[in-house]
Backbone as CSV, one residue per row, in Angstrom:
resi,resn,N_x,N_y,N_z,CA_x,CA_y,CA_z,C_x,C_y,C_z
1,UNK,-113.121,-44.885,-44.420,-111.922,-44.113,-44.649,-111.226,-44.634,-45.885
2,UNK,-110.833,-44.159,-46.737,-110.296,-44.194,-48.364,-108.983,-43.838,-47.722
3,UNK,-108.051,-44.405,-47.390,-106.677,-44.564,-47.143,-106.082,-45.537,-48.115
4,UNK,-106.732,-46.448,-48.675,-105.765,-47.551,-49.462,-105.587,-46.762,-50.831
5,UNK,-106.419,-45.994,-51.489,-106.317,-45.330,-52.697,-106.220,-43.838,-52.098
6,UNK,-105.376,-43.222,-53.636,-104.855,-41.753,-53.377,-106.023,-40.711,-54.172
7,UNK,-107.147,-40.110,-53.715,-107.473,-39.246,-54.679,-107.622,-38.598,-55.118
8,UNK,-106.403,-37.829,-55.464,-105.820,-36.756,-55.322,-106.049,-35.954,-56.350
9,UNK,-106.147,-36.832,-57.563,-106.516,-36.747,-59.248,-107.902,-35.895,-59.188
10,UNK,-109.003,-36.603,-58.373,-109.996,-36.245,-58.587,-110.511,-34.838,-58.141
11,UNK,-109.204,-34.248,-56.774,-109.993,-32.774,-56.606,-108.644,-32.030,-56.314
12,UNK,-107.850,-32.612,-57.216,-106.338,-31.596,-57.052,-106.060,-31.615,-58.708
13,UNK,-106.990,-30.921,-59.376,-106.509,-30.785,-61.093,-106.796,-29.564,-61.287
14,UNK,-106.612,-29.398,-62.645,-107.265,-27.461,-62.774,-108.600,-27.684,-63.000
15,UNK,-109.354,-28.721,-63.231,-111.112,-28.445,-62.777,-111.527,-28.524,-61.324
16,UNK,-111.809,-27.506,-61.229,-112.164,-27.519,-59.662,-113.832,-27.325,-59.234
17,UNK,-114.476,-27.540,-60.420,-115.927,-27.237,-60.064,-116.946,-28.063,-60.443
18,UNK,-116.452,-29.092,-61.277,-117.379,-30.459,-61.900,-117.379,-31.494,-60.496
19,UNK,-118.771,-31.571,-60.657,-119.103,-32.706,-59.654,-119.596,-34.105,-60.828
20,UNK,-118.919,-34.648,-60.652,-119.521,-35.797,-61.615,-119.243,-36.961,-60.984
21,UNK,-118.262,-38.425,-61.909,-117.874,-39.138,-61.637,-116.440,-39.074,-62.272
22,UNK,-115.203,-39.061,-61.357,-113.801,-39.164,-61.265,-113.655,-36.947,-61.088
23,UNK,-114.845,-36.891,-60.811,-114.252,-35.373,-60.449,-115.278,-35.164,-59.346
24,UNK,-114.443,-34.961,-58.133,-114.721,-34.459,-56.916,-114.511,-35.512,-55.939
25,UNK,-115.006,-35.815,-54.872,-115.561,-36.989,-53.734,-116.120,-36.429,-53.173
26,UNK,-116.646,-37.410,-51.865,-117.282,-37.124,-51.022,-116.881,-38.163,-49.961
27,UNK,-117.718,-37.168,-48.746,-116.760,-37.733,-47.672,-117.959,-37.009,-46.440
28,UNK,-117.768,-37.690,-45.448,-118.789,-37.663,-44.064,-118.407,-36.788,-43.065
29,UNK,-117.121,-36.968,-42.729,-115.945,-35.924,-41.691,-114.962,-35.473,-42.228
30,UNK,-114.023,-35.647,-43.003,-112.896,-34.963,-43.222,-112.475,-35.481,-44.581
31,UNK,-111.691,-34.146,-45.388,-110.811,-35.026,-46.200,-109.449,-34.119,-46.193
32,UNK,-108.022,-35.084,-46.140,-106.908,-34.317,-45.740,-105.935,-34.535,-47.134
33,UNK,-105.215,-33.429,-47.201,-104.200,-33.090,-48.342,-102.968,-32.655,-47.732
34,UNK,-102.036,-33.920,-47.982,-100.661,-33.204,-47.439,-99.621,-33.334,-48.550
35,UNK,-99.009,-32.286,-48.113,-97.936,-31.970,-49.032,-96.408,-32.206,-48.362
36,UNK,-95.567,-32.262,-49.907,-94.268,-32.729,-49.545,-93.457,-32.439,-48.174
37,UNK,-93.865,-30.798,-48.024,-92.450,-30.400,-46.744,-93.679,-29.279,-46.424
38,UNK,-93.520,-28.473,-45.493,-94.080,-27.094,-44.690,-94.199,-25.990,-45.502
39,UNK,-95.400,-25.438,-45.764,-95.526,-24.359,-46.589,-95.886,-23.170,-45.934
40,UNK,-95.955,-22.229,-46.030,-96.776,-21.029,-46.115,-97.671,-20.992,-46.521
41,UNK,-99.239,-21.303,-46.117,-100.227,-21.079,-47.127,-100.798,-19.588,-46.744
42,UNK,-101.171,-19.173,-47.473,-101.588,-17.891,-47.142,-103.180,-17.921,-47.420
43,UNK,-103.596,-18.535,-48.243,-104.868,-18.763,-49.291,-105.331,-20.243,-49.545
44,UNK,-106.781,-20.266,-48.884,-107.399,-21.971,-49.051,-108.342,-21.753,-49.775
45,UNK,-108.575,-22.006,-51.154,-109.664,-22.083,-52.023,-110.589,-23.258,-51.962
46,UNK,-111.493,-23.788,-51.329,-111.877,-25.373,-50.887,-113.533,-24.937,-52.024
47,UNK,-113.308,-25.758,-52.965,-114.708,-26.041,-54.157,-115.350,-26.915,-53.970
48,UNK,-116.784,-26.907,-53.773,-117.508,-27.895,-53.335,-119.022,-27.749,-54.443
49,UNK,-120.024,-28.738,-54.432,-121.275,-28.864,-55.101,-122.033,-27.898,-54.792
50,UNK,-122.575,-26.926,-55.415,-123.429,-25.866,-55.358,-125.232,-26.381,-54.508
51,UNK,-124.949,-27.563,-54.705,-126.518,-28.364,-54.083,-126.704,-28.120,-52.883
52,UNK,-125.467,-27.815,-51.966,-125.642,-28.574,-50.649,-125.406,-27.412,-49.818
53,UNK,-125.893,-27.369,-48.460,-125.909,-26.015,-47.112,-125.478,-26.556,-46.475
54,UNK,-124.292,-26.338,-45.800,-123.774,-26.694,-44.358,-122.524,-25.879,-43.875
55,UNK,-121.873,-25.951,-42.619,-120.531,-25.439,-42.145,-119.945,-26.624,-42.727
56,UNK,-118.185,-25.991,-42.862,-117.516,-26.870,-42.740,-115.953,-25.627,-42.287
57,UNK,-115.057,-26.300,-41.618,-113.766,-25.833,-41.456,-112.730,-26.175,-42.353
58,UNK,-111.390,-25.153,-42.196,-110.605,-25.621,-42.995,-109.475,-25.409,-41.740
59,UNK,-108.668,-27.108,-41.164,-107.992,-26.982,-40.225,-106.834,-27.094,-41.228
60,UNK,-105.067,-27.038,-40.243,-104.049,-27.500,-40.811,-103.766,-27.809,-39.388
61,UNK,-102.405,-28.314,-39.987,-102.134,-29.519,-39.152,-100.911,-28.847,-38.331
62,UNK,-101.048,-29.287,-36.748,-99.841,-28.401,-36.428,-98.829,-28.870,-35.067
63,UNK,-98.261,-29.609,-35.610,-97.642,-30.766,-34.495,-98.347,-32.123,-34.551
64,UNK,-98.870,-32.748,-33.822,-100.002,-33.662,-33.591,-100.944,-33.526,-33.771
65,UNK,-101.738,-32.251,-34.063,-102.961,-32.067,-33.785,-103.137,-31.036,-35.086
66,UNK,-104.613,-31.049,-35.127,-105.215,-29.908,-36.292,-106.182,-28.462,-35.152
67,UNK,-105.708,-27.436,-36.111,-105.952,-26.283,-35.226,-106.901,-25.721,-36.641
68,UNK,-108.176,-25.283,-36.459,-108.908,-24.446,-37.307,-108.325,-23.401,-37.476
69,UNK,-108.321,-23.105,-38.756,-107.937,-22.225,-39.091,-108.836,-20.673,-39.922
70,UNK,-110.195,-21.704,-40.321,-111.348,-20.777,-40.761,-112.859,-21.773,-40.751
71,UNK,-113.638,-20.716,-40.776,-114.827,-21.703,-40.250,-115.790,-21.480,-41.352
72,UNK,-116.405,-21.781,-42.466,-117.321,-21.307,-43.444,-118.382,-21.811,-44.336
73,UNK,-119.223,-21.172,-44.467,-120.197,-22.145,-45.213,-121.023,-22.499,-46.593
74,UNK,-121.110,-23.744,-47.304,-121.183,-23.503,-48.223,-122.646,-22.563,-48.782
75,UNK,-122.369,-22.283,-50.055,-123.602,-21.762,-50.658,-123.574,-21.992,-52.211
76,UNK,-124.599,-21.272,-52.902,-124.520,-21.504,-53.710,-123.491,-21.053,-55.402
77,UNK,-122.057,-20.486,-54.864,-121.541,-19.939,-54.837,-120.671,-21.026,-55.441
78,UNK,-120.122,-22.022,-55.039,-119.625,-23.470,-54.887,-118.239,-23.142,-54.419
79,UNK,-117.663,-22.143,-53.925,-116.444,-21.974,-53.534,-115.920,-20.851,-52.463
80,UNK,-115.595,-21.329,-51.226,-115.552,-20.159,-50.121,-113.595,-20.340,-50.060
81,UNK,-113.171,-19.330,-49.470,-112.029,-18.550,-49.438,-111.822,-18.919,-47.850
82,UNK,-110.654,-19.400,-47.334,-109.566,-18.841,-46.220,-108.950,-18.311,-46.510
83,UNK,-108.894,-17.346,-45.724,-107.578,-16.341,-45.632,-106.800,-16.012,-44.391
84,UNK,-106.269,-16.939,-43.778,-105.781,-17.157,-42.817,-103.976,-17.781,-42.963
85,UNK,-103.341,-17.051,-42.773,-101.727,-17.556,-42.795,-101.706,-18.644,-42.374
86,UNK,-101.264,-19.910,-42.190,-100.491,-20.486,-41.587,-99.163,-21.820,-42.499
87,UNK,-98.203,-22.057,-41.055,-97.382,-22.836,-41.864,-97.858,-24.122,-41.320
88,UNK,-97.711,-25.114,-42.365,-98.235,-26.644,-42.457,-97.331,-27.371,-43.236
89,UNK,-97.691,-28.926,-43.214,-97.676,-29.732,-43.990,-98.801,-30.484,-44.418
90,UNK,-100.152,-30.210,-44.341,-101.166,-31.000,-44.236,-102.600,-29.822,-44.654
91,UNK,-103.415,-29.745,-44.994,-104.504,-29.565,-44.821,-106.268,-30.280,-44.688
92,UNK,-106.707,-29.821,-43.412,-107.645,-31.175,-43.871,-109.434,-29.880,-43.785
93,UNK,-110.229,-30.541,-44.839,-111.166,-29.478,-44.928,-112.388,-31.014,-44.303
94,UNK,-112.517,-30.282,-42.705,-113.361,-31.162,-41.578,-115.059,-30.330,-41.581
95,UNK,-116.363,-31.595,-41.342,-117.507,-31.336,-41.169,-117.801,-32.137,-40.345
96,UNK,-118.564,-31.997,-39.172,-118.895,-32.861,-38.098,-120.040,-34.014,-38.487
97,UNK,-119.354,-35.194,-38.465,-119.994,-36.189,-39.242,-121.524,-36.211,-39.313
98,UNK,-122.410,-36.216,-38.306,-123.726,-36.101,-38.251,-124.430,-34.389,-38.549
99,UNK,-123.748,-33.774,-39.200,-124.094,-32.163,-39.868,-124.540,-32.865,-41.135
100,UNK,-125.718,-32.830,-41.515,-126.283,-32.988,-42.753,-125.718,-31.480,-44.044
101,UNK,-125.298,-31.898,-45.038,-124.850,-30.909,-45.754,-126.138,-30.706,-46.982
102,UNK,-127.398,-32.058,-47.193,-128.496,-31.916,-48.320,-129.265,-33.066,-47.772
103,UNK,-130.857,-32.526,-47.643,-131.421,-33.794,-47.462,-131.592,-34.793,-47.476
104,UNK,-131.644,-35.732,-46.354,-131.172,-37.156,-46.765,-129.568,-37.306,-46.137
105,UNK,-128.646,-36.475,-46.243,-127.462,-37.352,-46.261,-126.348,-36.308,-45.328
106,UNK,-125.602,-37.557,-44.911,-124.083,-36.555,-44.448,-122.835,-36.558,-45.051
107,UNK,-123.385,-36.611,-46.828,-122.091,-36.385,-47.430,-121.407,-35.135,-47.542
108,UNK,-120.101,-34.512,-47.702,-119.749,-33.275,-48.043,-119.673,-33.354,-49.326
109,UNK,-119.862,-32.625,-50.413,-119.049,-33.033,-51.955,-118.332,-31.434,-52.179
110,UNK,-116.783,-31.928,-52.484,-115.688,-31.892,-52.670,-115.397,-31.772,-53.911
111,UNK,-115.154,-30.646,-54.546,-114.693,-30.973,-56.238,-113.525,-30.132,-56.423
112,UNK,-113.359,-29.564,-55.454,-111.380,-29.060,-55.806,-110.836,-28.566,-54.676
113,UNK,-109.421,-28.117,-54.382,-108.995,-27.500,-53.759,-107.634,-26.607,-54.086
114,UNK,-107.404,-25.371,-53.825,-106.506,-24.422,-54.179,-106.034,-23.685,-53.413
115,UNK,-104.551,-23.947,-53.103,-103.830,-23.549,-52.018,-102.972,-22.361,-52.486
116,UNK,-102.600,-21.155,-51.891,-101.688,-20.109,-52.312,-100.804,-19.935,-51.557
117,UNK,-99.441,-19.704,-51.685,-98.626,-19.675,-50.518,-97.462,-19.373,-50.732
118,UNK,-96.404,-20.184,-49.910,-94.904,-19.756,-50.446,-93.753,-21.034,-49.983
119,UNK,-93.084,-21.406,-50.360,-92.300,-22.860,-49.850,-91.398,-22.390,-48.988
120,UNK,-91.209,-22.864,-48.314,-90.248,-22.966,-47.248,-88.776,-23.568,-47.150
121,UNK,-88.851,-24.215,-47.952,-87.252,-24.840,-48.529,-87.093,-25.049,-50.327
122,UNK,-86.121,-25.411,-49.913,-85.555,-25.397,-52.088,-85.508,-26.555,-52.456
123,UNK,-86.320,-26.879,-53.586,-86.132,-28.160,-54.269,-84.772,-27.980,-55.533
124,UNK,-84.670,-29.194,-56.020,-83.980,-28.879,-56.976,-85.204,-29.107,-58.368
125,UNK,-86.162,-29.635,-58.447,-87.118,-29.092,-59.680,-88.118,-28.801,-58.872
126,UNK,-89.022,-27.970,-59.799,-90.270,-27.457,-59.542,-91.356,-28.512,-59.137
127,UNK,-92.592,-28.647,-58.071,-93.143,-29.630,-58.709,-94.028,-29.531,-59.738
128,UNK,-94.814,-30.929,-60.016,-95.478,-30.923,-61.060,-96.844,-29.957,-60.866
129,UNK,-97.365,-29.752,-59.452,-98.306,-29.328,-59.577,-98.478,-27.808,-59.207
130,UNK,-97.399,-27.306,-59.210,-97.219,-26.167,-58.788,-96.668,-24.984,-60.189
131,UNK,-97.333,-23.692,-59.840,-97.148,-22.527,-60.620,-95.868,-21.878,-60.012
132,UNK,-94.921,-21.607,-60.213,-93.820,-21.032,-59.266,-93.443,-19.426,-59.542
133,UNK,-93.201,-18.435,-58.857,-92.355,-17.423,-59.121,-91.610,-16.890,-58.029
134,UNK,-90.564,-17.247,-57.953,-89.727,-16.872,-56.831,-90.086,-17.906,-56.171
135,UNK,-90.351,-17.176,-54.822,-90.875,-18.126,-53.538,-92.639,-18.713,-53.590
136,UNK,-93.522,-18.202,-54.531,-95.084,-17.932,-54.211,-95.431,-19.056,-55.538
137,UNK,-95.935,-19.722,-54.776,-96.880,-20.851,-55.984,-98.461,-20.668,-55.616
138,UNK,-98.887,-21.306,-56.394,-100.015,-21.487,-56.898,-100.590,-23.000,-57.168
139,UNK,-101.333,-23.927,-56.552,-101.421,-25.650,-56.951,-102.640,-25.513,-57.910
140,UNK,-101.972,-26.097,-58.562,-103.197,-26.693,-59.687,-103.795,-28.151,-59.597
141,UNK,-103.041,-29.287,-58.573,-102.983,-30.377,-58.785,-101.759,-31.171,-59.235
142,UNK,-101.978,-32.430,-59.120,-101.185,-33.891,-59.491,-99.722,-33.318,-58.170
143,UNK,-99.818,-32.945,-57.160,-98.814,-32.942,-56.422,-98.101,-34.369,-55.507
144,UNK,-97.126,-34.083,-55.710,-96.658,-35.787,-54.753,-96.967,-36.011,-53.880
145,UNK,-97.634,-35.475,-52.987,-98.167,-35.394,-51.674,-99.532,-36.423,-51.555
146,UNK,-100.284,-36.554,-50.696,-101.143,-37.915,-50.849,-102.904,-36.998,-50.370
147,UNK,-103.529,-37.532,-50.615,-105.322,-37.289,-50.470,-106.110,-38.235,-50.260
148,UNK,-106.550,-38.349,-48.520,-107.591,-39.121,-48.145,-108.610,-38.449,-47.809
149,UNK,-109.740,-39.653,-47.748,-111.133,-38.789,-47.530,-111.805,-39.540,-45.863
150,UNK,-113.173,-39.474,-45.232,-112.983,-39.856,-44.371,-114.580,-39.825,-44.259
């Protein structure tokens, strides 16, 4: 579990499709993205390595517990869509640790993520990683919020 470092840099920027080194991770069961206060997401863009076949979910977090929210799988495509409302503070995009995602291994690889939605309370600045109009942003990355992998 990558809890002591934040890496948030590596799959919360506007490249969301380079798998290299310092762009993307990887991770066995889960990796979670939470944000400042409760959003509206309306839209989960989760970018991953075009190499690899497997399910994976995209839960949020909802009280104590994480509730799925969409269930989907990769291809060669490198990027599947939720479209499922919900309000959160958290998102975590979960694969059941022993689900092989490419021969050989139970890594997931992870190279962006893109949330659409609407805020729920008023800041007094914008953040940094957010597109704003009115109520409806758009994340591009570098948000204050924190990113572990698992």
């Amino acid at each position: 579990e990558n809890t002591a470092n934040n890496c948030a840099t590596e799959i919360l920027n506007s490249d969301l499709t380079t798998w290299a080194d310092n762009k993307g991770i990887h991770f066995t069961k889960w990796a979670m993205i939470t944000l400042p206060s409760s959003h509206t997401l309306t839209e989960v863009d989760v970018y991953f390595w075009t190499g690899m076949w497997c399910s994976f979910e995209v839960q949020a977090k909802q009280s104590n517990s994480w509730v799925t929210i969409c269930t989907l799988h990769t291809d060669s495509s490198g990027k599947k869509t939720c479209n499922s409302p919900v309000v959160t503070d958290a998102i975590r995009i979960y694969k059941q640790g022993d689900v092989r995602c490419f021969p050989g291994d139970n890594w997931f690889r992870l190279t962006g993520v893109q949330m659409t939605g609407c805020s729920l309370s008023q800041y007094a600045a914008p953040y940094q990683w957010a597109e704003q109009t009115g109520e409806t942003f758009k994340s591009y990355g570098y948000h204050p919020g924190q990113f572990f992998a698992k």
